[in-house]
C-alpha positions as CSV (number, residue, x, y, z in Angstrom):
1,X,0.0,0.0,0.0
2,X,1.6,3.4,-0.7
3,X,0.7,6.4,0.9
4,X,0.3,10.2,-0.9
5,X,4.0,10.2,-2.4
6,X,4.6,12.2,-5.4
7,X,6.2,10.0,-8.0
8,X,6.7,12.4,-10.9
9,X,5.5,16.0,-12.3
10,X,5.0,17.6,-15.5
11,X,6.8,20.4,-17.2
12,X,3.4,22.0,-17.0
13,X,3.4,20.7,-13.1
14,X,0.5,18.1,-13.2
15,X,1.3,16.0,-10.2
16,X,1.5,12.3,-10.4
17,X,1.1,10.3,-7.0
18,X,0.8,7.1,-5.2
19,X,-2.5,6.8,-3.1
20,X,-3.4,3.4,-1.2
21,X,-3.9,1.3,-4.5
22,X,-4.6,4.1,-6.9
23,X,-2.2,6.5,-9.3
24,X,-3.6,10.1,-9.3
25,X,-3.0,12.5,-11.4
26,X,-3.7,16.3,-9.9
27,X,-3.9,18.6,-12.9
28,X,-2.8,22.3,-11.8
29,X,-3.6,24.2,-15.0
30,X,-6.9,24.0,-17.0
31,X,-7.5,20.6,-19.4
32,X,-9.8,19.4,-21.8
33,X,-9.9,15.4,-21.5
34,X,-11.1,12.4,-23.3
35,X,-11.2,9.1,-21.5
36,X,-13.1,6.3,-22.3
37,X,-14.1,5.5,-17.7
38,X,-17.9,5.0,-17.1
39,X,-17.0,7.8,-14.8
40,X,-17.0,11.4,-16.8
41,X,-16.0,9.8,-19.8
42,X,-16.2,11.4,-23.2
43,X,-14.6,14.9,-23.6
44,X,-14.8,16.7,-20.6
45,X,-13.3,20.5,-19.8
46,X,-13.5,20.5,-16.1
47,X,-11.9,17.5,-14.2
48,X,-9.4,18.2,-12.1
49,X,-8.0,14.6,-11.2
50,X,-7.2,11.3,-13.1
51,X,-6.7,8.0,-12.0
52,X,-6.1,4.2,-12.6
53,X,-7.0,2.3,-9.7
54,X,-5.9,-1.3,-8.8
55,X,-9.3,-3.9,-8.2
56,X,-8.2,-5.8,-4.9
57,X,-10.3,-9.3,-4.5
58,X,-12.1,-7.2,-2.1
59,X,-13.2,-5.2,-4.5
60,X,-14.0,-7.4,-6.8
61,X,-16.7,-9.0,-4.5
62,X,-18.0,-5.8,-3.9
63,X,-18.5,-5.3,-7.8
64,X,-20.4,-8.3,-8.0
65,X,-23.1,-6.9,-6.7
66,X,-22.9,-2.5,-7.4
67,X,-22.4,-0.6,-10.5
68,X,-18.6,0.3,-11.3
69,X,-19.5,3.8,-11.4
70,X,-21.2,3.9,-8.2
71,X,-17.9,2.5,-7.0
72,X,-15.6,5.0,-8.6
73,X,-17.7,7.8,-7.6
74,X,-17.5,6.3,-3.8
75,X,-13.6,5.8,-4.2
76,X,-13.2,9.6,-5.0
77,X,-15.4,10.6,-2.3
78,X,-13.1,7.9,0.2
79,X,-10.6,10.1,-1.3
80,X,-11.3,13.1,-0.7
81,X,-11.7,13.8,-4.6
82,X,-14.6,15.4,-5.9
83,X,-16.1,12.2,-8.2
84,X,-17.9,15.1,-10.3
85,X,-14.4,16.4,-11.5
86,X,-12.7,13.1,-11.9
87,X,-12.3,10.4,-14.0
88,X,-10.6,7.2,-13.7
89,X,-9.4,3.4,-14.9
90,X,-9.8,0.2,-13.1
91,X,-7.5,-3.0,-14.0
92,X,-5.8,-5.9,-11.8
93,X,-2.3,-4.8,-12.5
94,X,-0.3,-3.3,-9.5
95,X,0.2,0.1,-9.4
96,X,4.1,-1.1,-8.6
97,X,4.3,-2.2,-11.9
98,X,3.7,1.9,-13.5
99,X,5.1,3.1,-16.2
100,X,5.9,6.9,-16.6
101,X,7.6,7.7,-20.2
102,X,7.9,11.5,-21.7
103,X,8.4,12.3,-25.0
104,X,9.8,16.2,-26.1
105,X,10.2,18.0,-29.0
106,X,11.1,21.7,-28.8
107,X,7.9,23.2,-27.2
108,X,6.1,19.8,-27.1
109,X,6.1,17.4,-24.3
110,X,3.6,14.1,-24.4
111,X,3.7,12.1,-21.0
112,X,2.3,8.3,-21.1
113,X,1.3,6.7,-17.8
114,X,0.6,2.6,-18.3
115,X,-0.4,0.3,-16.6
116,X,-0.2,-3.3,-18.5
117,X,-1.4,-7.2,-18.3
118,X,-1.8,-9.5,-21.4
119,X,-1.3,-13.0,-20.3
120,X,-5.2,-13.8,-19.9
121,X,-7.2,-11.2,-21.3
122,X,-5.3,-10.2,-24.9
123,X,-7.4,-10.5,-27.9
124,X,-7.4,-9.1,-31.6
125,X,-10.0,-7.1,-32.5
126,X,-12.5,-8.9,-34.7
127,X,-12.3,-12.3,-32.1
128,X,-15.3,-13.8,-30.9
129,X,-16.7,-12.0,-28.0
130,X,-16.4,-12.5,-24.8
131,X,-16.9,-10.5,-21.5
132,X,-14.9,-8.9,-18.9
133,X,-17.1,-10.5,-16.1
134,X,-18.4,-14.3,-16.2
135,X,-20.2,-15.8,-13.5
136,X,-18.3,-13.3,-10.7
137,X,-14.8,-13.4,-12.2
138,X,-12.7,-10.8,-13.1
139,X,-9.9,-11.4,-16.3
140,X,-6.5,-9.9,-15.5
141,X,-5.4,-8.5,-18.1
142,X,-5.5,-4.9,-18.5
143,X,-3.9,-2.2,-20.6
144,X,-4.7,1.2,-19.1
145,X,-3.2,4.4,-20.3
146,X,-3.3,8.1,-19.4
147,X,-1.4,10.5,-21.7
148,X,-0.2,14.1,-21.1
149,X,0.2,16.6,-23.4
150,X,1.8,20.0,-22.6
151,X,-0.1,22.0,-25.3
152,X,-3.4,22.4,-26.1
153,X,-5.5,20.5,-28.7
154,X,-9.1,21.5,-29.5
155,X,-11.8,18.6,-29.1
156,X,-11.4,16.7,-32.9
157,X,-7.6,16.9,-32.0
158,X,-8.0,15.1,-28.5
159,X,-9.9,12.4,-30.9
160,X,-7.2,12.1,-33.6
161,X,-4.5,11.8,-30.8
162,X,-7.5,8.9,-28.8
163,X,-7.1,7.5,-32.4
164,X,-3.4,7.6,-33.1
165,X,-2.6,6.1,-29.3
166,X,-5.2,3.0,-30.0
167,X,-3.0,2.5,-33.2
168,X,-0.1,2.7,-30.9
169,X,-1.1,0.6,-28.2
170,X,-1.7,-2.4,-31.6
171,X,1.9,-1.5,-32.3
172,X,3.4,-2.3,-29.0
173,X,1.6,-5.3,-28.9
174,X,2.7,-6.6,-32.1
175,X,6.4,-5.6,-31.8
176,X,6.2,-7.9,-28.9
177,X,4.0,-10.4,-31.1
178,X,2.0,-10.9,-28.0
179,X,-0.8,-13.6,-29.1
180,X,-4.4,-13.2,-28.8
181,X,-6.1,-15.6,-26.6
182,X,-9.2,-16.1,-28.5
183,X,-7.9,-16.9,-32.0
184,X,-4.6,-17.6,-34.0
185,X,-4.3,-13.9,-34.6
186,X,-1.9,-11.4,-32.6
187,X,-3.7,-9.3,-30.0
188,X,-4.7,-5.8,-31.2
189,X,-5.2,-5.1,-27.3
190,X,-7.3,-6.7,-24.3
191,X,-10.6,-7.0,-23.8
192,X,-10.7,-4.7,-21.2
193,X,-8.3,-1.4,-21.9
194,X,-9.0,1.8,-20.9
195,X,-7.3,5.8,-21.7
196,X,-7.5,8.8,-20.8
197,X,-5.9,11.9,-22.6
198,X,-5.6,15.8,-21.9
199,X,-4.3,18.4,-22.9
200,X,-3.3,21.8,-21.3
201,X,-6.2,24.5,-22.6
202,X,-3.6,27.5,-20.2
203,X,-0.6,26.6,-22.6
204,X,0.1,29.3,-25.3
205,X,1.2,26.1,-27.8
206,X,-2.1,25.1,-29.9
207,X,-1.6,22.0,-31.8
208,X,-4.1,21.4,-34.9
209,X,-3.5,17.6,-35.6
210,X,-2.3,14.7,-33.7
211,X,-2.2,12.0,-36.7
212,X,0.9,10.0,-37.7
213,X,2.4,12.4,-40.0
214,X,2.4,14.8,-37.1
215,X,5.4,15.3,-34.6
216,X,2.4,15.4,-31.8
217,X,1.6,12.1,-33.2
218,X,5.1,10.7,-32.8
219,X,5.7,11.2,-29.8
220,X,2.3,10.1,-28.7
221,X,2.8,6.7,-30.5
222,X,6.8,6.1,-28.9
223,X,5.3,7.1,-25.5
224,X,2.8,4.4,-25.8
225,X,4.5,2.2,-27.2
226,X,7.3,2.3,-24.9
227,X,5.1,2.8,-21.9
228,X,3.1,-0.2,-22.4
229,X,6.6,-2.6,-22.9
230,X,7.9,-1.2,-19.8
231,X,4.8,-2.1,-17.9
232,X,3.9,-5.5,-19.5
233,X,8.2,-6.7,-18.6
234,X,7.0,-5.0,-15.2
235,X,3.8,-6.9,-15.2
236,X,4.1,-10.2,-16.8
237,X,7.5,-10.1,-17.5
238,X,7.1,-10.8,-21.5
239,X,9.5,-9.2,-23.5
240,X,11.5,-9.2,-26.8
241,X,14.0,-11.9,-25.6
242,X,11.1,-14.5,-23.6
243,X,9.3,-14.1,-26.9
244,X,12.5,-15.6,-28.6
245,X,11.8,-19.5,-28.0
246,X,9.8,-21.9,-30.6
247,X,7.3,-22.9,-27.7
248,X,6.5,-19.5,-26.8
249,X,5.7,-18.9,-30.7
250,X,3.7,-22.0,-31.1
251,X,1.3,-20.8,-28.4
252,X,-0.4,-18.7,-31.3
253,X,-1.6,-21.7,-32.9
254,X,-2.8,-23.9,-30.3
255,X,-2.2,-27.5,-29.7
256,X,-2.2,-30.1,-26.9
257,X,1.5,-30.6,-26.4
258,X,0.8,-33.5,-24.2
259,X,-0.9,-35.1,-27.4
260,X,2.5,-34.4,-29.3
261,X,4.6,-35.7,-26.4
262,X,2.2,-39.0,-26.2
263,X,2.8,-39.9,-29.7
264,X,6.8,-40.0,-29.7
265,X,8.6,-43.2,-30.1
266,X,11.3,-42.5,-27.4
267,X,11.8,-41.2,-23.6
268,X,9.9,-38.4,-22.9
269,X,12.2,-37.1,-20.6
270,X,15.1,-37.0,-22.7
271,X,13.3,-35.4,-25.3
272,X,11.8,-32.5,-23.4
273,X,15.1,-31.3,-21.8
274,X,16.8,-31.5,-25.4
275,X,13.5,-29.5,-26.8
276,X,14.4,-27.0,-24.2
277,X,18.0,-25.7,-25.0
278,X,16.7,-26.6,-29.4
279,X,13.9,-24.0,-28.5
280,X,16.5,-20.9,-27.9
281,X,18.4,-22.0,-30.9
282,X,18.4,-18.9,-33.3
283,X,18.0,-21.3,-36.8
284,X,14.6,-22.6,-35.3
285,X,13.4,-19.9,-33.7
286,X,14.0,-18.0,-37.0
287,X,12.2,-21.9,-39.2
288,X,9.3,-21.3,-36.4
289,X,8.5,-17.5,-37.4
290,X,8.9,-18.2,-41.2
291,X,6.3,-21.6,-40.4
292,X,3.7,-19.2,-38.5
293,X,3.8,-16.8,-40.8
294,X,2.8,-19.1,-44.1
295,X,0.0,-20.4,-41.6
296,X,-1.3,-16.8,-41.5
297,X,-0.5,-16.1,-44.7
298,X,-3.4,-19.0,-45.4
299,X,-5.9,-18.1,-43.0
300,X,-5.6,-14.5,-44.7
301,X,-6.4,-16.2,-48.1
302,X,-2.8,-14.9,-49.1
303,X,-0.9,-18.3,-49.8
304,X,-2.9,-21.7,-50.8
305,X,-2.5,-24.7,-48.0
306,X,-1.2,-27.0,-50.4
307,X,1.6,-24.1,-51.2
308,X,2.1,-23.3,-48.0
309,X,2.5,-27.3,-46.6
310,X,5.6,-27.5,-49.2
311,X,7.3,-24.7,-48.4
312,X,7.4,-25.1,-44.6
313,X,8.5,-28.8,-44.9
314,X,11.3,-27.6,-46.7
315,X,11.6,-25.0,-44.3
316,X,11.8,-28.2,-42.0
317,X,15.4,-29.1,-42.9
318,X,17.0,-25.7,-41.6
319,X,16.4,-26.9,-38.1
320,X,19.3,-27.6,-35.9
321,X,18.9,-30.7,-34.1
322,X,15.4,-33.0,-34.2
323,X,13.6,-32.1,-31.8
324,X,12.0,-28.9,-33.5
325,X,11.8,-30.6,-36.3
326,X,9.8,-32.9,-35.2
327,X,7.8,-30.8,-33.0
328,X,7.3,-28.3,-36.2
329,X,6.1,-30.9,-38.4
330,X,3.1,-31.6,-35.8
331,X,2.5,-28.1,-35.8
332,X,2.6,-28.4,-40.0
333,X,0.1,-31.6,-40.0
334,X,-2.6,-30.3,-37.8
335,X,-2.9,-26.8,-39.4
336,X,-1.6,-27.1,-43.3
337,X,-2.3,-30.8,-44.0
């Protein structure tokens, strides 16, 4: 539990700060905000305070039976905040886990705040549905962020930049090729993210577009982006080098392993520990990608299954040891055969 300590402030002195299980942000200057909370959400030109708040079990319970914004507005008023000026984000990831990132160019500063958890909840826009509650449980799996901007941005600007940080959020994700949970696809985000942005309406700097060719939208996107990898290696500890292993890959494309292991014609023991070091070997990890990425390519209606089969059994023969090999050609069988 933390008590009121200041963690960071703004150029334009916005104060950031622990409280109990919550991250506040105080704004000292006049904003305009957009944030997509039950609580105020929409544009808004009057709050004074932003927050992401961690759900304890406790809470939880508590939300199985009251309306989240009845329980926000009841946190701020715990608080001492008044809930008719606030708005805020609720996830399962601890507030320990924070990122604060600031991007600057000349006059321009953009600060991204994230929260992140993807092991459970990711999913790729499009998937089937499915819900953030189910009979009284609560998916971790989170990705909330709330981004800064020094200078101020009229209302359709506040949306481009929403826009351009959604896009963002999709990048980060796939640089990390994070999986979706729900389908063979990569995760576009979780079922359950939340963001707030404002910008300063006092500041003397007007900004007319926050789109990608924009250096407003730049720094919006590398905030983001390298927010959210901060907090998910915080979080869930995923990151560029535990996504570098054959297993981890396979995971997109989902098979009982056990079956696999079953069905081999030698000691299971032996071949599992060899599979372990083959996995980091850069050869298959490299055969594995190239594999996946035929198997998308025919799901996409990009590469025919009978073109794609060939290809990654002669992709088969770049593998270093058998154990991949082996373990790729079950992959190849169930999905291209």
């Amino acid at each position: 539990m933390y008590n009121d300590r200041l963690v960071f402030k703004t150029s334009s002195l916005d104060e950031v700060f622990y409280l109990k299980d919550s991250i506040f942000i105080k704004f000292t200057n006049n904003r305009n905000t957009i944030s997509s909370s039950v609580l105020n959400g929409g544009i808004c030109n009057d709050l004074k305070f932003v927050f992401n708040h961690h759900l304890s079990q406790e809470n939880i319970d508590y939300l199985e039976d009251h309306d989240l914004k009845d329980y926000l507005e009841r946190l701020c008023g715990q608080l001492k905040f008044d809930p008719a000026k606030s708005s805020g984000l609720v996830t399962l990831a601890r507030m320990k886990n924070l990122s604060i990132i600031t991007k600057k160019y000349k006059k321009l500063e953009v600060t991204a705040i994230t929260t992140a958890g993807v092991r459970v909840n990711a999913v790729c826009a499009g998937d089937d549905a499915s819900y953030y509650e189910q009979n009284g449980e609560f998916y971790p799996g989170t990705i909330n962020s709330i981004l800064l901007v020094n200078s101020k941005l009229d209302d359709s600007t506040l949306v481009e930049a929403f826009m351009t940080a959604c896009e963002a959020k999709t990048v980060a994700l796939n640089r990390l090729k994070i999986p979706s949970q729900f389908s063979n696809s990569f995760a576009t985000g979780t079922g359950t993210d939340g963001l707030i942005i404002s910008s300063n309406l006092d500041s003397d700097n007007i900004i007319t577009n926050a789109g990608k060719h924009s250096k407003l939208g730049e720094l919006i996107a590398r905030s983001i982006i390298e927010s959210i990898h901060v907090a998910i290696k915080k979080q869930v500890w995923i990151t560029p080098r535990s996504q570098s292993h054959v297993l981890v890959l396979l995971n997109r494309y989902k098979l009982d392993i056990n079956e696999f292991y079953d069905s081999l014609n030698q000691d299971k023991h032996n071949f599992i520990s060899q599979l372990k070091y083959d996995s980091k070997i850069q050869e298959n990890i490299a055969v594995t990608s190239a594999i996946l990425n035929l198997m998308d390519d025919v799901d996409r209606g990009i590469t025919e299954k009978e073109t794609a089969y060939e290809q990654s059994v002669n992709l088969l023969k770049n593998c270093v040891g058998s154990t991949v090999e082996k373990l790729l050609s079950y992959w190849i069988d169930n999905f291209l055969a």
